[in-house]
C-alpha positions in Angstrom: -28.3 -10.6 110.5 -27.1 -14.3 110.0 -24.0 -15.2 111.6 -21.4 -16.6 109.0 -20.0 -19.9 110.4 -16.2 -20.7 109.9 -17.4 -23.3 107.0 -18.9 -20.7 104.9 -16.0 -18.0 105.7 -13.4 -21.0 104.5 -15.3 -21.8 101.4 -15.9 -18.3 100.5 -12.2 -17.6 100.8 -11.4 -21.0 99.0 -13.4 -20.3 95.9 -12.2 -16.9 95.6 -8.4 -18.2 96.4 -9.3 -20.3 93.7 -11.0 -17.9 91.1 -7.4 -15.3 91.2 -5.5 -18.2 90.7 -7.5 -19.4 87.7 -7.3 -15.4 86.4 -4.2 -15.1 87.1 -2.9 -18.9 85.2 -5.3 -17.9 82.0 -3.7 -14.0 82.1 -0.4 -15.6 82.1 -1.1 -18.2 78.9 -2.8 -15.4 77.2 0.2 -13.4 77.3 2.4 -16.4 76.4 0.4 -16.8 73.0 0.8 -12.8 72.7 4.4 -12.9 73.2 4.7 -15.9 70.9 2.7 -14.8 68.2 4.7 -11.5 68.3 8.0 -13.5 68.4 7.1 -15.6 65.2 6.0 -12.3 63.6 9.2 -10.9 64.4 10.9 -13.9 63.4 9.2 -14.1 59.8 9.9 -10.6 58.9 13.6 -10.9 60.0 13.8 -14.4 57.8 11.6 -12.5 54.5 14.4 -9.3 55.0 17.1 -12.0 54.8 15.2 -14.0 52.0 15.0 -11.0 49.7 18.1 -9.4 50.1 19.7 -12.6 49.4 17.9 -12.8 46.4 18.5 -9.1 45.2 22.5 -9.8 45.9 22.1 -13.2 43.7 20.5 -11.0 41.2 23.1 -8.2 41.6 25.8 -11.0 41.1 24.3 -12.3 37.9 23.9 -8.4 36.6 27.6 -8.1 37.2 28.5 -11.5 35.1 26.3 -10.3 32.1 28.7 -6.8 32.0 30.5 -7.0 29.0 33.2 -4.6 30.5 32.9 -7.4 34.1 36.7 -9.2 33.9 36.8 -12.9 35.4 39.0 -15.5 35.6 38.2 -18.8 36.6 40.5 -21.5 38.4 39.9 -25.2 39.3 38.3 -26.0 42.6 41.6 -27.7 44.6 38.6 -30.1 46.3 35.3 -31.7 45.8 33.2 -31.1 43.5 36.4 -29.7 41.3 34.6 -27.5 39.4 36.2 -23.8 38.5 36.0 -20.7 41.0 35.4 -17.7 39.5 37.7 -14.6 40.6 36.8 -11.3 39.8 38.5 -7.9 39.8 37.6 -4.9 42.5 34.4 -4.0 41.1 33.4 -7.7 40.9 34.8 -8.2 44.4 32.0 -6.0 45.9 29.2 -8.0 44.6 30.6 -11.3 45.3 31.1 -9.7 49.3 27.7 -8.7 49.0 26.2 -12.1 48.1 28.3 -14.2 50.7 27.1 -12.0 53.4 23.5 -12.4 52.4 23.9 -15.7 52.2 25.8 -16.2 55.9 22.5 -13.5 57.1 19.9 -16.0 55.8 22.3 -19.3 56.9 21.9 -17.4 60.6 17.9 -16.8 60.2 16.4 -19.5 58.3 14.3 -21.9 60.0 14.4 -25.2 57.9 17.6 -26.6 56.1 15.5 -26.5 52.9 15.7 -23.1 53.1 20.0 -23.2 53.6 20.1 -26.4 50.7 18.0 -23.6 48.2 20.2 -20.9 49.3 23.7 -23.3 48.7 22.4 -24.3 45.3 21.5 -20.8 44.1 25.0 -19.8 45.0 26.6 -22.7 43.2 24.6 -22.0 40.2 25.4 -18.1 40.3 28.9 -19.3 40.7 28.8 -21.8 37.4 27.4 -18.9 35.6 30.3 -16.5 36.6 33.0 -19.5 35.6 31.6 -20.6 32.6 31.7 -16.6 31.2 35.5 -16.0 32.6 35.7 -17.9 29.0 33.5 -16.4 27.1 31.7 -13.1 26.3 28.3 -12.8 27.6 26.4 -13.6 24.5 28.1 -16.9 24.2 26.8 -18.1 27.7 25.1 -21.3 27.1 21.2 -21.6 27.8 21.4 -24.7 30.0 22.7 -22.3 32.3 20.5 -19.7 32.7 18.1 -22.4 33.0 20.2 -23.8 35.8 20.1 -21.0 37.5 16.6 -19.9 37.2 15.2 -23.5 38.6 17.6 -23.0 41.4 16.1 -19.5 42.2 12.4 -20.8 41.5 13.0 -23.6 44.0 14.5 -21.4 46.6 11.9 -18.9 46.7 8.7 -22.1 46.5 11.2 -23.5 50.1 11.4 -19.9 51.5 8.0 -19.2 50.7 6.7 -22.4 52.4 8.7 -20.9 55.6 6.8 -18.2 55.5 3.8 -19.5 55.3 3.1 -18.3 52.3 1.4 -20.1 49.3 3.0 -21.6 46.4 4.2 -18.6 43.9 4.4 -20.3 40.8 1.0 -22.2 40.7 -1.3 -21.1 38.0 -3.2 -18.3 39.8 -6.3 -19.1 36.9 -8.1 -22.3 37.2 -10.7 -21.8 35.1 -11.8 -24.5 32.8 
């Protein structure tokens, strides 16, 4: 047998001192990148729960102004922008809770402050829609503002989607020639 000198014995037990602490550093980045990956995962699906029942309460909202039996009044703004406030009786109340606290969920989850501008705007136009028929019947509702409203949706969803990660929804799918 060979007799191990003290060199050999202390590179031996370097390099392998070396090797578990190389393991051990690329174990603990690996499961940084695990637990980060699952963190945005967790995130995104939080933020697309938020996104979508947001827009469902928006929706919800807009149902509720199109009621002909829905009764609204509408008051000037006492500040900036001065536009009117729309009030709206018990059963009106409930879907006017139900989209603020959507929109205070998403305000709390959303990443980017596209995503909050989209959301504000939506609101706004929602809120338009509601003031301008506390004068009128449904049917009379002017088109401008369903228009208003619909771009407002359309660019919430294109910011909310680009949160996500997800691609565009309203590019034309077909690009044939």
């Amino acid at each position: 047998m060979v007799p191990v000198s003290l060199i050999q014995a202390g590179v031996t037990a370097t390099t392998t001192m070396l090797a578990v602490l190389i393991g051990g550093w690329l174990t603990v980045r690996a499961q940084d990148r695990l637990w980060r990956r699952d963190q945005d995962r967790q995130w995104r699906d939080i933020r697309l729960n938020a996104y979508t029942d947001f827009v469902g309460a928006v929706r919800e909202y807009v149902a509720h102004v199109l009621n002909p039996a829905a009764r609204i009044t509408a008051v000037p703004r006492p500040r900036d922008p001065g536009d009117l406030m729309p009030f709206f009786d018990d059963e009106g109340s409930r879907y006017r809770e139900r989209l603020e606290s959507t929109k205070t969920a998403l305000r709390l989850v959303a990443g980017k402050t596209e995503v909050v501008s989209g959301s504000s705007e939506l609101v706004r136009q929602a809120r338009l829609l509601a003031a301008t028929r506390a004068g009128s019947e449904a049917e009379a509702l002017p088109a401008d503002r369903f228009d208003a409203l619909w771009e407002a949706e359309r660019r919430f969803i294109e910011v909310a989607r680009a949160e996500l990660g997800l691609p565009s929804a309203f590019q034309a799918v077909d690009q044939r020639a």
